[in-house]
C-alpha positions in Angstrom: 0.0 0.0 0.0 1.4 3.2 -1.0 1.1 6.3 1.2 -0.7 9.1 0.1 0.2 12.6 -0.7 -1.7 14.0 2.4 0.1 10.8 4.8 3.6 11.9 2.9 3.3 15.4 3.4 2.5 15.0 7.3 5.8 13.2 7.9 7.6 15.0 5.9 5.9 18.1 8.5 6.8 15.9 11.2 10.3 15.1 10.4 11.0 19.0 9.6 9.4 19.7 13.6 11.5 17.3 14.8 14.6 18.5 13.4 13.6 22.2 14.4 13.2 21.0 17.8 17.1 18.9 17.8 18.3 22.5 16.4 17.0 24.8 19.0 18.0 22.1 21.4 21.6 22.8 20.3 21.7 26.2 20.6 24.3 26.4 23.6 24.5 28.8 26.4 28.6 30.7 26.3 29.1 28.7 29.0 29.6 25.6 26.7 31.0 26.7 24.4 33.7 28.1 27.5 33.9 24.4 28.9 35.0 23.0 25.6 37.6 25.5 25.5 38.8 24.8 28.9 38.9 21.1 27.8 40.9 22.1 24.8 43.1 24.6 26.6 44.0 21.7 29.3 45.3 19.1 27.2 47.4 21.4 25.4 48.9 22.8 28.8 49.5 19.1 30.5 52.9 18.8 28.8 53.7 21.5 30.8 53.7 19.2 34.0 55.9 16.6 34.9 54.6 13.1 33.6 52.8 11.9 36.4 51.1 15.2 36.9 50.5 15.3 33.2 49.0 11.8 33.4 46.6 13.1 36.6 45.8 15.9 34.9 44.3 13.8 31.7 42.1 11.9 33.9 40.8 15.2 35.2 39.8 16.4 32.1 38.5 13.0 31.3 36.1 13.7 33.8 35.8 17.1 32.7 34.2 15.6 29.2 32.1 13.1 31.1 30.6 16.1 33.0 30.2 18.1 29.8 28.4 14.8 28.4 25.9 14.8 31.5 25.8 18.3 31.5 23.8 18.3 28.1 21.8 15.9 28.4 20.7 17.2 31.7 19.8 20.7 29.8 18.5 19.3 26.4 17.8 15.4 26.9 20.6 14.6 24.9 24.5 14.7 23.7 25.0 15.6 20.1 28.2 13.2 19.0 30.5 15.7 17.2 31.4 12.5 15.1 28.0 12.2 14.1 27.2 12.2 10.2 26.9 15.0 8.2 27.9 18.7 7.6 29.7 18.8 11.1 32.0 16.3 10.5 34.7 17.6 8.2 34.7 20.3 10.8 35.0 17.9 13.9 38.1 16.5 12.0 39.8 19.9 11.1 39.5 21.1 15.0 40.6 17.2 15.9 43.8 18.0 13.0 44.8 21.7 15.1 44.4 20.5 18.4 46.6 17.3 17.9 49.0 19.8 15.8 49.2 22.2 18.6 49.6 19.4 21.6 52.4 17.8 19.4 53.9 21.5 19.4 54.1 22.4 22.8 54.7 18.4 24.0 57.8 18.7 21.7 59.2 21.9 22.7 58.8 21.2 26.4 60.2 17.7 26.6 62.5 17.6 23.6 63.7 21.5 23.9 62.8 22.2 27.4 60.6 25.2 27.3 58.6 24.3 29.4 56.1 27.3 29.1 55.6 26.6 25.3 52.1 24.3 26.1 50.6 27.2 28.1 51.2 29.2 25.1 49.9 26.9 22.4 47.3 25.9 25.4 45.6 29.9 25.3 45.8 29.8 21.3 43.7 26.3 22.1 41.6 27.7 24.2 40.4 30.6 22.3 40.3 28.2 18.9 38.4 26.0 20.6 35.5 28.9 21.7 35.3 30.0 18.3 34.5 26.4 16.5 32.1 25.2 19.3 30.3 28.0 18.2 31.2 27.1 14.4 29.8 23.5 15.1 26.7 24.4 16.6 26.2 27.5 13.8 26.9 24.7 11.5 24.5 21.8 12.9 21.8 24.0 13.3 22.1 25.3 9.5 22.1 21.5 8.7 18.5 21.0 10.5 17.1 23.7 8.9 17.4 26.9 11.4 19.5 29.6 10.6 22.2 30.7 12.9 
């Protein structure tokens, strides 16, 4: 039995509602957008530490993502994987390829050169590229569901 136009049109209605609601549902306070920094920024600094500080310090922002995780779906009902399929993911990837760059930077010139200030550096440039494309993701995701930034 084939659907009719009227039945095809209502779930195509009800599919576009849905996907309105999952957009406004993304639409994050600063404050997110601020912890994903701070996750950023802390990984990038921990080469900073001595290994076994490093290592503690991993685990604490660890936790730091967990909470993040609860966090949303606390406020919205749900956690939007930034691996997920679609528009977002060549993005995910490109902040995944500067934040591995910039850890490998400041990693290198603190263990193998010994300045051992360089991951705080590369750390704040983390930190404030990681602000701007949580915002970029989320300006992103909603476009792909159909709301506009």
């Amino acid at each position: 039995m084939q659907p009719s136009s009227t039945e095809a049109a209502e779930a195509l209605a009800a599919m576009r509602a849905s996907q309105a609601r999952l957009a406004q549902a993304a639409d994050c306070p600063p404050s997110r957008h601020f912890a994903f920094a701070a996750l950023m920024g802390g990984l990038i600094a921990t080469p900073a530490l001595p290994s076994f500080y490093a290592l503690l310090a991993e685990g604490v922002l660890l936790l730091g993502v967990a909470l993040v995780v609860r966090w949303d779906r606390r406020r919205t009902g749900m956690f939007i994987n930034g691996y997920r399929a679609g528009r977002t993911r060549p993005l995910t990837f490109a902040i995944l390829a500067v934040v591995l760059a910039l850890y490998a930077t400041g990693f290198w010139l603190a263990r193998d050169r010994g300045i051992w200030w360089a991951p705080l550096a590369t750390a704040t440039v983390a930190a404030g590229i990681g602000y701007y494309a949580s915002m970029l993701w989320q300006r992103v995701f909603r476009r792909e569901m159909g709301v506009s930034a």
